[in-house]
C-alpha positions as CSV (number, residue, x, y, z in Angstrom):
1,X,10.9,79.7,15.5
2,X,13.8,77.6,16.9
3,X,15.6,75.0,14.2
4,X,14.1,72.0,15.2
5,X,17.5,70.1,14.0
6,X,19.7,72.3,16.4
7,X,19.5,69.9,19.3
8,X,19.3,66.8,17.6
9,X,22.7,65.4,17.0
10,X,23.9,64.5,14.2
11,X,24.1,61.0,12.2
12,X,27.8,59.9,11.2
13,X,29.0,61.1,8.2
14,X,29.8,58.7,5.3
15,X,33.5,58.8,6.0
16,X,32.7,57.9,9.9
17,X,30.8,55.5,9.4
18,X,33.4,54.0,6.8
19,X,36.3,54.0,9.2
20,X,34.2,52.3,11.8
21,X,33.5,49.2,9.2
22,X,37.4,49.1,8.6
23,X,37.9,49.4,11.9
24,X,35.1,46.5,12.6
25,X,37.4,44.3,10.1
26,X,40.6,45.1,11.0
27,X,39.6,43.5,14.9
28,X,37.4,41.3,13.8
29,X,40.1,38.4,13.0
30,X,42.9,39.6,15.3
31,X,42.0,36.5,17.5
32,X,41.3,33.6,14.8
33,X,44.5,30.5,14.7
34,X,42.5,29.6,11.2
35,X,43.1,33.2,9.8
36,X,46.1,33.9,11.1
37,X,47.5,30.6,9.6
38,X,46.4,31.4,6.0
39,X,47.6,34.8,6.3
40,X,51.0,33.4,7.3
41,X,51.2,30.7,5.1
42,X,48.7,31.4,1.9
43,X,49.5,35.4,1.8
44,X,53.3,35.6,3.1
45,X,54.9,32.6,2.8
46,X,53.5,31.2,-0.6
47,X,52.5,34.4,-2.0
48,X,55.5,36.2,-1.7
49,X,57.8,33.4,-2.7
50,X,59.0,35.2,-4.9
51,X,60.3,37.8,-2.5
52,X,61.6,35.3,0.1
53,X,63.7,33.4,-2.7
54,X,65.4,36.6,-4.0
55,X,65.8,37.5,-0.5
56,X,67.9,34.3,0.1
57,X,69.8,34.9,-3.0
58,X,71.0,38.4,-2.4
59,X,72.1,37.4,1.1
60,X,73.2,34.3,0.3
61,X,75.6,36.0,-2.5
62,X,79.1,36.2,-3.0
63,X,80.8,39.0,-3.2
64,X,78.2,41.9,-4.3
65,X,74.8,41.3,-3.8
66,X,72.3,42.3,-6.2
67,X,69.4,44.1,-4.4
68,X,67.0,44.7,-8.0
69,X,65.8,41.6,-8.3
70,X,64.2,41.9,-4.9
71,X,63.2,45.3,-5.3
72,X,61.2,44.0,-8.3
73,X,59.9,41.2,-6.2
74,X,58.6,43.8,-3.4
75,X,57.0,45.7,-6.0
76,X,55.1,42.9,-7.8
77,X,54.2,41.4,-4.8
78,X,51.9,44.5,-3.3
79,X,49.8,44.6,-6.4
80,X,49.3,40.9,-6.9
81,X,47.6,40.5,-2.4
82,X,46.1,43.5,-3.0
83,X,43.8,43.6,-6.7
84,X,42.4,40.3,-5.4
85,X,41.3,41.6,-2.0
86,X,40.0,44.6,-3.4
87,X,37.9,43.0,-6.3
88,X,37.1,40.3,-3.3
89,X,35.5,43.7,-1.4
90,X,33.8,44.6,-4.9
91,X,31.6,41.5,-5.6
92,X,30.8,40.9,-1.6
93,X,26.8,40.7,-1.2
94,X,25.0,42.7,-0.1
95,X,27.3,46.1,-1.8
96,X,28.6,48.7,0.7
97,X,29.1,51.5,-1.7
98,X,31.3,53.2,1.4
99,X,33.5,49.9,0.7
100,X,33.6,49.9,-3.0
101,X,34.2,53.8,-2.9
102,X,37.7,53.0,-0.5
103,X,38.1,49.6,-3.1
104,X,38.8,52.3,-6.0
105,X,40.7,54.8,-3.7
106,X,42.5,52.0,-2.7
107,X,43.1,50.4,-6.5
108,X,44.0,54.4,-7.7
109,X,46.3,54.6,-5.1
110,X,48.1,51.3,-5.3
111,X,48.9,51.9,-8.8
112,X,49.9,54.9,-8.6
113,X,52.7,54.1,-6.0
114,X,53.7,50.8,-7.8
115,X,54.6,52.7,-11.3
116,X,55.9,55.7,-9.3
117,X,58.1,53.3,-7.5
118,X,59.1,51.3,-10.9
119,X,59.9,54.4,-12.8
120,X,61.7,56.5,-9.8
121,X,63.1,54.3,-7.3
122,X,66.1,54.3,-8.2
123,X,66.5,58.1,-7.5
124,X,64.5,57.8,-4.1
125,X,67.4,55.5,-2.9
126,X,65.7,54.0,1.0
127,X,62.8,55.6,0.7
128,X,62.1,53.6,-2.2
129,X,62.5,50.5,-0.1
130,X,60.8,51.9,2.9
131,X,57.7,52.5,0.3
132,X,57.6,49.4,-1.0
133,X,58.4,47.7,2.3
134,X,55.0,49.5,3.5
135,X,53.0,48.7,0.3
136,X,53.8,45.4,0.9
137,X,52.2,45.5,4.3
138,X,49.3,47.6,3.2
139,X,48.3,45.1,0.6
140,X,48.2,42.5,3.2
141,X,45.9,44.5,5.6
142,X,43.7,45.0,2.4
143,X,43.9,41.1,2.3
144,X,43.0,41.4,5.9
145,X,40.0,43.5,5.7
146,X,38.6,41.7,2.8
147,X,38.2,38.3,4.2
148,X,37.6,39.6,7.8
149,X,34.1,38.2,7.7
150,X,34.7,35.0,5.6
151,X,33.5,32.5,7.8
152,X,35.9,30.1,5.9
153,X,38.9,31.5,7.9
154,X,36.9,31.5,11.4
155,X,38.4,29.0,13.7
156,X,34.5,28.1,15.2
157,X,32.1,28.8,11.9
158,X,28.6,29.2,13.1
159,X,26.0,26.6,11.5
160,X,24.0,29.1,8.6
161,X,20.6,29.2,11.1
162,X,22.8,30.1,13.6
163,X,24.1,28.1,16.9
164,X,27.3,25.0,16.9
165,X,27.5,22.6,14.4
166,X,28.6,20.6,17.1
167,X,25.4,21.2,19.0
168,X,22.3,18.4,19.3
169,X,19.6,18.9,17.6
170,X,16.3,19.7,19.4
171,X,12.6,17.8,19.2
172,X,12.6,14.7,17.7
173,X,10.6,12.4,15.4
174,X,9.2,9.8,17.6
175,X,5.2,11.1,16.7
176,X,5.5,11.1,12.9
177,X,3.8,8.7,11.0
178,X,3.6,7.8,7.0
């Protein structure tokens, strides 16, 4: 007796099906003026102030420039975009337990750089800096893929029964009596 599963194909595995929904909300935005302008101003500009003033003073210094103080910037930065995005992912309704599984892969492994880069980055010389040049960025896609779907950020959000706010309303009133 043939295996009646042979021919079938498959179903996505769990990790396939996860990259697709990070995939989904990494495009999702790419083409919204409302997110893009938080991102720029809420997640870069304000939230790494710190970073951006201790930029200015290292270049703006006189004689030799002290680069620690915005090392430590860089490094405090990453963690403070990315715990709130990923606790944001967390408590989202309904629960994707794919999500929340990549939330504490994620958490682990943004930890784990952040105190390996504190306590040996000064032996790792650029690579230190490359690191926490691309933490930095990772925290803000983890920003990214958190409030992909927050309808807040959407340039046009749809009315919550679906269609424009903007739209007329349909039927009217004319045959009710009290």
């Amino acid at each position: 007796m043939a295996n009646e599963f042979a021919s079938s194909p498959s179903p996505p595995g769990n990790v396939a099906i996860l990259f697709a929904e990070l995939e989904r909300r990494t495009l999702r935005p790419a083409g919204e003026t409302v997110f893009w302008t938080y991102l720029v101003a809420g997640i870069i500009a304000l939230g790494g102030f710190g970073v951006i003033l201790e930029a200015l003073r290292a270049l703006l210094a006189d004689g030799d420039r002290e680069w620690g103080s915005l090392y430590t910037a860089l490094l405090t930065y990453s963690p403070a975009i990315a715990g709130p995005a990923l606790l944001q992912i967390v408590f989202e309704t309904p629960t994707n337990r794919r999500l929340t599984a990549f939330v504490v892969i994620s958490g682990l492994c943004t930890v784990a750089v952040m105190v390996g880069l504190f306590m040996f980055g000064t032996r790792l010389g650029a690579l230190a800096w490359v690191a926490a040049l691309l933490a930095c960025a990772g925290s803000a896609w983890l920003w990214w893929i958190a409030n992909a779907d927050n309808v807040g950020l959407h340039d046009d959000p749809e009315a919550p029964l679906g269609g424009s706010e903007t739209a007329p309303l349909s039927g009217d009133y004319g045959q009710f009596k009290v």
